[in-house]
Kinemage of the C-alpha trace (Angstrom):
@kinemage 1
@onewidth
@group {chain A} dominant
@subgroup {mainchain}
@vectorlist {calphas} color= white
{ca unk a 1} P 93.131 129.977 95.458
{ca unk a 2} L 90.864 127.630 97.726
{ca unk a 3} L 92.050 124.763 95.610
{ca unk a 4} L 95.683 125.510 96.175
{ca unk a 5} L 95.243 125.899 99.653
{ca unk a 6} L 93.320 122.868 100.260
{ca unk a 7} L 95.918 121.153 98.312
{ca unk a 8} L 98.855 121.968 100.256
{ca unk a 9} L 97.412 121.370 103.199
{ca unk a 10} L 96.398 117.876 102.049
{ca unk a 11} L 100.224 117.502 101.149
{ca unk a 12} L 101.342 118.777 104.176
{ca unk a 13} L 99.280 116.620 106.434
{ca unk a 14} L 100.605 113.790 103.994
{ca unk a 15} L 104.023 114.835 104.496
{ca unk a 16} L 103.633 114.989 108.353
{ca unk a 17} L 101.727 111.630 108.293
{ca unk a 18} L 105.012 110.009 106.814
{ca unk a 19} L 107.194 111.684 109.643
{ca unk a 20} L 105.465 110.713 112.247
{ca unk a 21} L 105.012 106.718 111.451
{ca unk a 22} L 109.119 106.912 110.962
{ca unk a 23} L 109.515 108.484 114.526
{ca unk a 24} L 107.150 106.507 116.138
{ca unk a 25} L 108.176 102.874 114.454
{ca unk a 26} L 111.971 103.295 114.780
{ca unk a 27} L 110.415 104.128 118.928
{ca unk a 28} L 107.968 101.873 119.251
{ca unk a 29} L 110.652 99.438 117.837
{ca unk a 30} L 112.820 100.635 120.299
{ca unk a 31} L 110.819 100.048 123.458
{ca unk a 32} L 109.734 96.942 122.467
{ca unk a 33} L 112.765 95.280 122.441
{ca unk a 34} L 113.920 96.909 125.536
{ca unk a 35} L 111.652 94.314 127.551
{ca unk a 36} L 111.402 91.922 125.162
{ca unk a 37} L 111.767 88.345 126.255
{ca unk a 38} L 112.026 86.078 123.030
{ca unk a 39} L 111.779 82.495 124.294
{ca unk a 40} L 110.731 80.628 127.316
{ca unk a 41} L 112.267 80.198 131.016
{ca unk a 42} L 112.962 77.028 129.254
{ca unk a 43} L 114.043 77.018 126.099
{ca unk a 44} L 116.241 80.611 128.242
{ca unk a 45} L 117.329 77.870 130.415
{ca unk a 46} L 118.684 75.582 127.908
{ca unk a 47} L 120.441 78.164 126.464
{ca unk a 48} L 122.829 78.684 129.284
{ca unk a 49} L 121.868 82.384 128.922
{ca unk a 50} L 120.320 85.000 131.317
{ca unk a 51} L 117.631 86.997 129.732
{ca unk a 52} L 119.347 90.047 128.468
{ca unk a 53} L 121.814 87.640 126.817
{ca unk a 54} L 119.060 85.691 125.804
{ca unk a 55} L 117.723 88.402 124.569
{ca unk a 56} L 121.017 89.793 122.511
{ca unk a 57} L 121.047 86.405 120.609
{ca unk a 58} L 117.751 86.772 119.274
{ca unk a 59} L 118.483 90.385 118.198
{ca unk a 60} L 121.624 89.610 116.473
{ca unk a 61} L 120.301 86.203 115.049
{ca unk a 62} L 116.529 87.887 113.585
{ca unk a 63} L 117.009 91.887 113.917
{ca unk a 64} L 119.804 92.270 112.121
{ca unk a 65} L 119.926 95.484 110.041
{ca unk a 66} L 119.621 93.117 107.233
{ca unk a 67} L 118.675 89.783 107.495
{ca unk a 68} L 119.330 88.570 104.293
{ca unk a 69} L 121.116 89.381 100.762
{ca unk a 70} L 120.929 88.539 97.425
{ca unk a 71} L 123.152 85.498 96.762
{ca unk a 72} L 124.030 84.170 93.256
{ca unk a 73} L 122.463 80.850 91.433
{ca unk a 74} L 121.374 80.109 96.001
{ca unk a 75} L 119.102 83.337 95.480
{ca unk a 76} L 119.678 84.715 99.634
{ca unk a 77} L 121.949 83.744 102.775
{ca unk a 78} L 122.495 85.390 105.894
{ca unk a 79} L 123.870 88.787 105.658
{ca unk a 80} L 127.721 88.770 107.379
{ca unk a 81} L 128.007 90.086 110.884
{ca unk a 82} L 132.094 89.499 112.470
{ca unk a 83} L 131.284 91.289 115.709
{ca unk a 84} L 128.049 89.567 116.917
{ca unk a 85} L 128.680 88.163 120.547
{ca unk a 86} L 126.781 84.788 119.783
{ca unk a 87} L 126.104 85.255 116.148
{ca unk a 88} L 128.718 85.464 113.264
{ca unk a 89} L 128.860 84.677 110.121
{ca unk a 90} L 131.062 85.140 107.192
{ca unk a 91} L 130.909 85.015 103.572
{ca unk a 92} L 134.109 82.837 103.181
{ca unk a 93} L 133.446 80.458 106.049
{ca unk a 94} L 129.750 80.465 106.660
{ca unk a 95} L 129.098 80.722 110.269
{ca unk a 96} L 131.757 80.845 113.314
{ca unk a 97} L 133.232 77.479 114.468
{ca unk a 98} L 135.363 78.513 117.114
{ca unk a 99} L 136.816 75.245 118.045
{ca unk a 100} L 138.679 74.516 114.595
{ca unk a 101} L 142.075 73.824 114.758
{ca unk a 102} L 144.580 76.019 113.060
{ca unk a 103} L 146.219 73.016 110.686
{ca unk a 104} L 143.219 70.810 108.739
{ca unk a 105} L 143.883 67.352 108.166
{ca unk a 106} L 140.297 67.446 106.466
{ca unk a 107} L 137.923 68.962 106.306
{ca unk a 108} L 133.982 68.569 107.281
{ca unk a 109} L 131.478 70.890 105.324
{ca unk a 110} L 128.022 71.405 106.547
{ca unk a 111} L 124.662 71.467 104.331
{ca unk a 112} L 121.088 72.768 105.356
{ca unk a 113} L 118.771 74.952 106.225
{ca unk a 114} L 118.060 76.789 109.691
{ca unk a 115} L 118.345 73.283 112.133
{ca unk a 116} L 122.116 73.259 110.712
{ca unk a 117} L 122.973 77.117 110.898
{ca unk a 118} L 121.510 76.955 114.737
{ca unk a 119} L 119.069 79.386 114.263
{ca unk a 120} L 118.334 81.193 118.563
{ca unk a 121} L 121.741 79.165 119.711
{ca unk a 122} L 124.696 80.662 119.818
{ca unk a 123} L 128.286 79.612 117.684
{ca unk a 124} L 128.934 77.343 119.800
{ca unk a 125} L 125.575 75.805 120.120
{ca unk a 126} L 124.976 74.523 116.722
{ca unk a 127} L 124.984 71.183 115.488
{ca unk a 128} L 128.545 71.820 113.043
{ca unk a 129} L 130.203 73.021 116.519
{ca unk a 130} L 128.922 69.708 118.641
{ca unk a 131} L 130.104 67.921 115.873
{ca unk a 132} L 133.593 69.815 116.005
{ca unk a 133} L 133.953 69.182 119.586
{ca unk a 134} L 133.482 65.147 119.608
{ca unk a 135} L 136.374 65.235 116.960
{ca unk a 136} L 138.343 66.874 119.205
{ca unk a 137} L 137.489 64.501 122.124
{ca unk a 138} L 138.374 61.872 119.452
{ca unk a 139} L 142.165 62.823 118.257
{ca unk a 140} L 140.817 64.287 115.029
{ca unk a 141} L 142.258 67.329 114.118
{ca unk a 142} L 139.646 68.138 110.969
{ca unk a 143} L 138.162 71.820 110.025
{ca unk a 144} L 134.307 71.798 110.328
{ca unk a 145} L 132.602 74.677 108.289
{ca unk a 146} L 129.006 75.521 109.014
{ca unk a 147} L 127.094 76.434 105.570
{ca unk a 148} L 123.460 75.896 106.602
{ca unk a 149} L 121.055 78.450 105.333
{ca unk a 150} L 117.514 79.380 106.301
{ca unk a 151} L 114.795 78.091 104.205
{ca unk a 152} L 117.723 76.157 101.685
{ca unk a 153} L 116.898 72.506 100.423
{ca unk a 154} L 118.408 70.315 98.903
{ca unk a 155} L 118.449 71.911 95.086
{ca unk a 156} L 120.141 75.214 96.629
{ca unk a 157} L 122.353 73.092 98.646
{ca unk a 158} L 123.832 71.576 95.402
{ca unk a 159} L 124.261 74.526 93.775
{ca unk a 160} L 126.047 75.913 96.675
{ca unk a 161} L 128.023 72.642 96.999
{ca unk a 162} L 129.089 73.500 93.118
{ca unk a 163} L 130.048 77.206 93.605
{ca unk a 164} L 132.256 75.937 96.798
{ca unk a 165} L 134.146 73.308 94.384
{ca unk a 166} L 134.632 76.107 91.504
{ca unk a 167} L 136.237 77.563 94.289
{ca unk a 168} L 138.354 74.805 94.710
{ca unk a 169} L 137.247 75.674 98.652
{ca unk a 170} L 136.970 71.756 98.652
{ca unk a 171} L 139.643 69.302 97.955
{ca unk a 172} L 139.292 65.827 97.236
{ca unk a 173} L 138.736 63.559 100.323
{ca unk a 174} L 137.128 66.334 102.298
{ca unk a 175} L 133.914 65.160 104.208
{ca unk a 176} L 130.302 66.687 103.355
{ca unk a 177} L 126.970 66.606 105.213
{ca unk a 178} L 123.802 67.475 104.607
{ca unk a 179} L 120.689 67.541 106.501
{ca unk a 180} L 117.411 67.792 104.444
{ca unk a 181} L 113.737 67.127 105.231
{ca unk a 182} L 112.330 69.573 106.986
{ca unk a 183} L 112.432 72.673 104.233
{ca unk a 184} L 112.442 70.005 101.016
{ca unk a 185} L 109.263 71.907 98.542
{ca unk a 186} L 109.841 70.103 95.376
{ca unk a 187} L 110.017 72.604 92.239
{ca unk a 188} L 108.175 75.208 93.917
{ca unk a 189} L 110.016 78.924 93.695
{ca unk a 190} L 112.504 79.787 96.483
{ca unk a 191} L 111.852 82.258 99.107
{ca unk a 192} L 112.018 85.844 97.126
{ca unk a 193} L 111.880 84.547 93.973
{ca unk a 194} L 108.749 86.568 92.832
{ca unk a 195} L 110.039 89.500 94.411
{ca unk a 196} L 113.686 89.427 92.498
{ca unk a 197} L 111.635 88.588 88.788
{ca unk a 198} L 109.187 91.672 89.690
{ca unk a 199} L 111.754 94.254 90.242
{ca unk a 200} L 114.296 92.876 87.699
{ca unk a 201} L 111.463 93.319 85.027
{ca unk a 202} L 110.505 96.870 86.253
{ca unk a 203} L 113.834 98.617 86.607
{ca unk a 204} L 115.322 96.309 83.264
{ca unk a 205} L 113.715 98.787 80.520
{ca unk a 206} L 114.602 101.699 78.313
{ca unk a 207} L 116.022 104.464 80.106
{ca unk a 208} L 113.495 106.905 79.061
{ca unk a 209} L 110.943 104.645 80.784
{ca unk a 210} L 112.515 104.100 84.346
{ca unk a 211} L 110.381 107.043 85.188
{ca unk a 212} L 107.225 104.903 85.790
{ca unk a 213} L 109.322 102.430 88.012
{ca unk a 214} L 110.438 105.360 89.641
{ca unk a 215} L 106.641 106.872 90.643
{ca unk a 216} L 105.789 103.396 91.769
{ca unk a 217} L 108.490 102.970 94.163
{ca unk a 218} L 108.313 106.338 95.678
{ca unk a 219} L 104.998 105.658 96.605
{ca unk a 220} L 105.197 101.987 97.107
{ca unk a 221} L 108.137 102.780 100.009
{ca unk a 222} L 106.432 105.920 101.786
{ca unk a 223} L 106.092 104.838 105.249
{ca unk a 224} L 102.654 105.158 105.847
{ca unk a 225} L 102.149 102.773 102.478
{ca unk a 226} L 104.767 100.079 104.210
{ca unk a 227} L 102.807 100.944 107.433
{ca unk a 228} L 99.381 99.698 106.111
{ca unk a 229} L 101.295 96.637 104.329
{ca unk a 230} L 102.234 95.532 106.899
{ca unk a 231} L 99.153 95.562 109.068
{ca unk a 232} L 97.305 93.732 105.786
{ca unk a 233} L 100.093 90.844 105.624
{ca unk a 234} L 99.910 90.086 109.219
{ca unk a 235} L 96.079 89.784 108.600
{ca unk a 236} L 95.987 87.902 105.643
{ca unk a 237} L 99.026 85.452 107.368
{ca unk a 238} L 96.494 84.907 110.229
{ca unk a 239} L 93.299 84.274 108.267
{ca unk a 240} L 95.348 82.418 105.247
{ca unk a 241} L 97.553 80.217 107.110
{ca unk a 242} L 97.762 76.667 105.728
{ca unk a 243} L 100.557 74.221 105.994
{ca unk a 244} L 98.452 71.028 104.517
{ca unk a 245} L 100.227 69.438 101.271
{ca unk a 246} L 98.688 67.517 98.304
{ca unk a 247} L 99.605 64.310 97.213
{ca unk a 248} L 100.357 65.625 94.118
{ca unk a 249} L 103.136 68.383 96.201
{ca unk a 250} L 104.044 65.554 97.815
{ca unk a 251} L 105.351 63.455 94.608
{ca unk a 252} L 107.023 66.398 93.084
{ca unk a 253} L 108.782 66.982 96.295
{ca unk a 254} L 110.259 63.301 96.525
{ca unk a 255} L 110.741 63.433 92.585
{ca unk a 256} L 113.010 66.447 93.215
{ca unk a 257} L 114.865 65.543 96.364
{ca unk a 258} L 115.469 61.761 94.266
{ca unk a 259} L 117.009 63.929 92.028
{ca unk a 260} L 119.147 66.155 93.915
{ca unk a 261} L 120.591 63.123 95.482
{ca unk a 262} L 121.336 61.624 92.284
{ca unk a 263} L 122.852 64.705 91.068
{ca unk a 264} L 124.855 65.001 94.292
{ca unk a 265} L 126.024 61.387 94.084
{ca unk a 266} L 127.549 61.879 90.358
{ca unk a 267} L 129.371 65.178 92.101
{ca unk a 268} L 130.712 63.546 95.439
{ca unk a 269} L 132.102 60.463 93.118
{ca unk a 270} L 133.549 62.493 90.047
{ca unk a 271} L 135.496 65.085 93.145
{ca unk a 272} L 136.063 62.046 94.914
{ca unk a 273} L 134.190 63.377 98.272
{ca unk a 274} L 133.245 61.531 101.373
{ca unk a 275} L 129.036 62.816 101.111
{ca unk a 276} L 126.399 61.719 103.959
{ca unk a 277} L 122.926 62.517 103.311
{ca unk a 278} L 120.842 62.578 106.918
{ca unk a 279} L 117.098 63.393 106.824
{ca unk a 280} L 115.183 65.021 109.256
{ca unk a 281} L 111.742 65.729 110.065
{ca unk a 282} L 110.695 68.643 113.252
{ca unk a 283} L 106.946 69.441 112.381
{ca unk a 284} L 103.626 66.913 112.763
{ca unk a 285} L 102.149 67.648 109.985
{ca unk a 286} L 105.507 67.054 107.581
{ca unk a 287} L 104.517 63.263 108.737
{ca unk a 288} L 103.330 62.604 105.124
{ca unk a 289} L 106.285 64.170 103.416
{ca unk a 290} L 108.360 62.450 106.061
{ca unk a 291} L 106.379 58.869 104.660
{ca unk a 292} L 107.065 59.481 101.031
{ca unk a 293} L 110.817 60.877 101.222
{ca unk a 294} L 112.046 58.568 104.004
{ca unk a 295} L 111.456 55.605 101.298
{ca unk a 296} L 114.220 57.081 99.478
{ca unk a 297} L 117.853 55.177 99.865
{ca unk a 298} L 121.026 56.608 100.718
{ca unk a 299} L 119.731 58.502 103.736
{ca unk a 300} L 120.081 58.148 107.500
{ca unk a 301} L 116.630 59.020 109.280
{ca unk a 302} L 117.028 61.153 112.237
{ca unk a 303} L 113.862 62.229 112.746
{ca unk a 304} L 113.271 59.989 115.906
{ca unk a 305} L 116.396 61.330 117.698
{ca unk a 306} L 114.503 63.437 121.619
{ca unk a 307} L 115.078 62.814 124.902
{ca unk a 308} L 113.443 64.628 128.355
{ca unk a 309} L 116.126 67.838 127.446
{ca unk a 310} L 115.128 68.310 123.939
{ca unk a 311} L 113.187 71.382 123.126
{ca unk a 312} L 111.532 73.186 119.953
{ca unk a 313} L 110.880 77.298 120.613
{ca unk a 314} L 108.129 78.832 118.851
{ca unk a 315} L 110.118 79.843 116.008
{ca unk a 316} L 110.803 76.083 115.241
{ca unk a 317} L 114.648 76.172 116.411
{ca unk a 318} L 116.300 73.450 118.618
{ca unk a 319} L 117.609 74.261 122.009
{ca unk a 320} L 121.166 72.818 122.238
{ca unk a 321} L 121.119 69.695 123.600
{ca unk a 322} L 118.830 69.092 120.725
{ca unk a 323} L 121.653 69.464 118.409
{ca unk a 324} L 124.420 68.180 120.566
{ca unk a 325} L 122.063 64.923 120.244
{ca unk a 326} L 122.159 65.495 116.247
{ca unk a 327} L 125.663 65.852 116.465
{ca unk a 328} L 126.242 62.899 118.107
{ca unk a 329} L 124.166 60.620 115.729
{ca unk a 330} L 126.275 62.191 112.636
{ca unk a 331} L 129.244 61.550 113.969
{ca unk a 332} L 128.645 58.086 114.195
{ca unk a 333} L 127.469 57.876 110.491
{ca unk a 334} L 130.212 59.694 109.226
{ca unk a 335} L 133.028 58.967 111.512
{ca unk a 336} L 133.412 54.898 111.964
């Protein structure tokens, strides 16, 4: 009778354990971002914001409900949101350009990673919507789409470039740009990738066996497991962290990214395209990637493009005259 006793008790302290790390996370989640200031006075500054708008761009660009879902052959993109105040993206049309006029003559598609979505700027602070607005200075009434994704390189941006032509979402003559560089890894797995194979192999079994799948995940997502998870992956980021490369990373990344550009040059002259390849380059240490890749032809280096206004936060974005710079370059690439 002890036994039972002590066992319930053990299972209701459990239970109570669990309840109180979901109250106080969702609160302590709560208050922090109450009087939370994300960036600098600077990089606040450069925004054009005050702080509590400052701070409702950085809560609809990273604290989304849900940051990211599953896309097909691309493996993730940015979940939708069509009611952000500075952030909104669609599924058809990537994210907002609010400057497009309502008839095309053409139209300009955007390729990249989180410099050409505009990650902590608003819609109309990224580099596609600079680029917009110096065709419309210029007479030019072309659609400009913005299709950058975080983390994507230049293999995902291909196979997203594909799935837009099965579409038929571009027509011959239309204009496409891509920016690569900065997130370029070679043959190395995309972000998730381990994740998706690991729970596709556990839940794709014989019914009868879903069971143990079932027991793992029940305890694998009890809050006070995520709880300690959490508190172990912030401490192994911290003790782990290494951003060196090889040499031998190094040639598979520039073997790759020759590739993708190959394989992007047979698709942009077979669907008769007008296709701009610009490379770019924000971190120091990338200086040795930048040295191998920027050998390659067919590219337009960027890397070099700051002035006194130009600004990096700490999560590696570009304040906006950063981009309008960008922007300005590209447009005089693409647009002689």
């Amino acid at each position: 009778m002890n036994k039972i006793k002590l066992f319930i008790s053990i299972f209701l302290i459990f239970l109570l354990l669990n309840v109180i790390i979901v109250f106080l996370w969702q609160l302590r989640t709560t208050i922090k971002f109450n009087n939370f200031k994300p960036y600098s006075d600077q990089f606040t500054n450069s925004l054009n914001l005050s702080e509590k708008d400052a701070l409702k761009l950085y809560l609809e660009t990273w604290q989304r409900e849900r940051l990211f879902v599953y896309d097909e052959f691309t493996g993730l993109k940015e979940s939708e949101i069509t009611d952000g105040k500075y952030v909104n993206i669609s599924a058809k049309d990537g994210r907002k350009i609010k400057n497009n006029p309502n008839i095309c003559k053409k139209n300009i598609f955007f390729y990249g990673g989180e410099i050409i979505f505009g990650y902590d700027a608003t819609d109309s602070q990224s580099i596609p919507f600079y680029f917009r607005e110096i065709l419309f200075k210029n007479n030019l009434d072309y659609c400009v789409f913005n299709f950058g994704r975080k983390s994507y390189y230049s293999t995902q941006e291909n196979i997203l470039l594909q799935k837009h032509l099965i579409k038929n979402k571009i027509k011959e003559n239309d204009i496409v740009i891509f920016l690569n560089g900065e997130n370029e890894n070679g043959s190395k797995n995309i972000l998730n990738t381990n994740f998706i194979d690991k729970n596709y192999n556990e839940l794709h079994q014989k019914y009868w066996k879903l069971y143990k799948a079932g027991i793992k995940y029940f305890f694998d997502l009890l809050p006070i497991k995520q709880f300690f998870e959490v508190l172990i992956n912030k401490k192994i980021l911290i003790n782990n962290y290494d951003d060196r490369i090889s040499n031998q990373d190094l040639d598979d990344i520039k073997f790759v990214f020759q590739k993708n550009l190959d394989i992007r040059k047979s698709i942009c002259k077979i669907n008769k395209l007008e296709c701009f390849n610009f490379l770019f380059f924000l971190k120091i240490n990338n200086n040795l990637k930048f040295e191998k890749i920027n050998k390659i032809t067919n590219t337009f280096d960027l890397s070099n493009i700051k002035n006194q206004f130009t600004i990096i936060n700490k999560f590696g974005s570009l304040n906006p005259e950063y981009n309008k710079l960008i922007a300005e370059e590209m447009f005089k690439v693409v647009i002689d």
